[in-house]
C-alpha positions in Angstrom: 5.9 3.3 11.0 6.5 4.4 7.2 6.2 1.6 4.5 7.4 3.5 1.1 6.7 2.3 -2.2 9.4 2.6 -4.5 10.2 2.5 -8.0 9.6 3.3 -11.6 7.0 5.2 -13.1 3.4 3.0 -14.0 5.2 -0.1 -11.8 2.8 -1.7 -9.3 4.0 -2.4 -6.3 3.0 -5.0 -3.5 4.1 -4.5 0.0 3.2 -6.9 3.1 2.4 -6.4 6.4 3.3 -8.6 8.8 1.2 -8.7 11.9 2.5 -10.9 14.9 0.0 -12.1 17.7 1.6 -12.6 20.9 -1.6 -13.3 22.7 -3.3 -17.0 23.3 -6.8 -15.6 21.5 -7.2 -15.1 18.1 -7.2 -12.0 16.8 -8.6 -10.1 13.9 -8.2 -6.6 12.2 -10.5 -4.2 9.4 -8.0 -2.6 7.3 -8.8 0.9 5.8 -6.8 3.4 3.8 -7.4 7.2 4.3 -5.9 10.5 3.1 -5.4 12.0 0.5 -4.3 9.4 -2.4 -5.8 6.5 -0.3 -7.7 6.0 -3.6 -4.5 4.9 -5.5 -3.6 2.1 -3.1 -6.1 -1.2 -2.9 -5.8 -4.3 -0.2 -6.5 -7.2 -3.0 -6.6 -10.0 -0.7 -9.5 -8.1 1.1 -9.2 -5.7 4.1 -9.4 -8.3 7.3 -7.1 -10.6 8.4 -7.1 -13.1 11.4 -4.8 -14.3 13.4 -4.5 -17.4 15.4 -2.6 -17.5 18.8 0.9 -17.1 18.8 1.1 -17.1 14.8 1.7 -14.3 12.5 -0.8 -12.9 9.9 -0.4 -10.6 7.2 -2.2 -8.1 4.7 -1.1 -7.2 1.5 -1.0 -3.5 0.5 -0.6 -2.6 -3.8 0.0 0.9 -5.5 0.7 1.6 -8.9 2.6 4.3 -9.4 0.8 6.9 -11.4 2.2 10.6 -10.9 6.0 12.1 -10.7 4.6 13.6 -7.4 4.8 11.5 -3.9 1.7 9.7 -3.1 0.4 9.6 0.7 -2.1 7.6 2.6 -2.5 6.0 6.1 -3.4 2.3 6.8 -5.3 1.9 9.8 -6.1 -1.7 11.4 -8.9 -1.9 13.6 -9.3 -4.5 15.9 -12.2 -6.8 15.8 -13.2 -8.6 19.3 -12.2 -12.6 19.2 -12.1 -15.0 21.4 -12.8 -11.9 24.2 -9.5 -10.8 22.7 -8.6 -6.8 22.1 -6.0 -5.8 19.9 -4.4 -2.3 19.9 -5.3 0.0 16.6 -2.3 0.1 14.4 -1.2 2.8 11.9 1.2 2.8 9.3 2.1 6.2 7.2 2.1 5.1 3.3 4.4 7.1 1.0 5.6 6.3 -2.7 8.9 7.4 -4.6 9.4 7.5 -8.3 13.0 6.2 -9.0 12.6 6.0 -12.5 10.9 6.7 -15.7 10.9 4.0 -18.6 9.5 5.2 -22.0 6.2 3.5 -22.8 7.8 3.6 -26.4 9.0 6.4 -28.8 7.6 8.1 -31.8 9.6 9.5 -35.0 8.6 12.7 -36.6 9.8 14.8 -39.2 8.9 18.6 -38.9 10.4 21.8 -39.9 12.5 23.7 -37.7 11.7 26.9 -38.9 9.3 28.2 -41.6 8.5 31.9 -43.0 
């Protein structure tokens, strides 16, 4: 599974997760991002979630877009042991896409064109 961040240039971007929990134990999973930009993307409501039985959980995943050049990373969710309860290791491929840039604002000069 690919979740892509998209848009312009400096925009931050927040993308969830949803994670559904079929079983009738609770469940919980570690978030961590690797590769080689993992550094530009954050988790800010924390890197575990929990789920309860039959419910749905979800983990928030932000990146500000920084560079013309497409970011990659991989979130992998670990499962954590609850309730005697297993859950399979999940990975999601991470990849961002400038659409647009937006001036930050604009500067006037006056120069010479051409000078002996």
């Amino acid at each position: 599974n690919t979740i892509e961040f998209t848009g312009g240039l400096h925009a931050t971007i927040v993308k969830q997760v949803q994670l559904t929990n079929r079983n009738s134990s609770t469940l919980a999973y570690n978030a961590i991002l690797v590769g080689r930009d993992a550094d530009d993307f954050s988790l800010p409501k924390g890197n575990t979630v929990t789920i309860p039985p039959t419910r749905e959980g979800f983990i928030n995943v932000e990146f500000t877009i920084r560079f013309l050049r497409p970011a990659e990373a991989v979130l992998i969710l670990i499962s954590n042991k609850v309730d005697g309860a297993n859950g399979a290791t999940l990975t999601f491929s991470l990849k961002s896409e400038v659409k647009s840039i937006e001036p930050l604002g604009t500067m006037k000069c006056r120069s010479p064109c051409y000078e002996l």
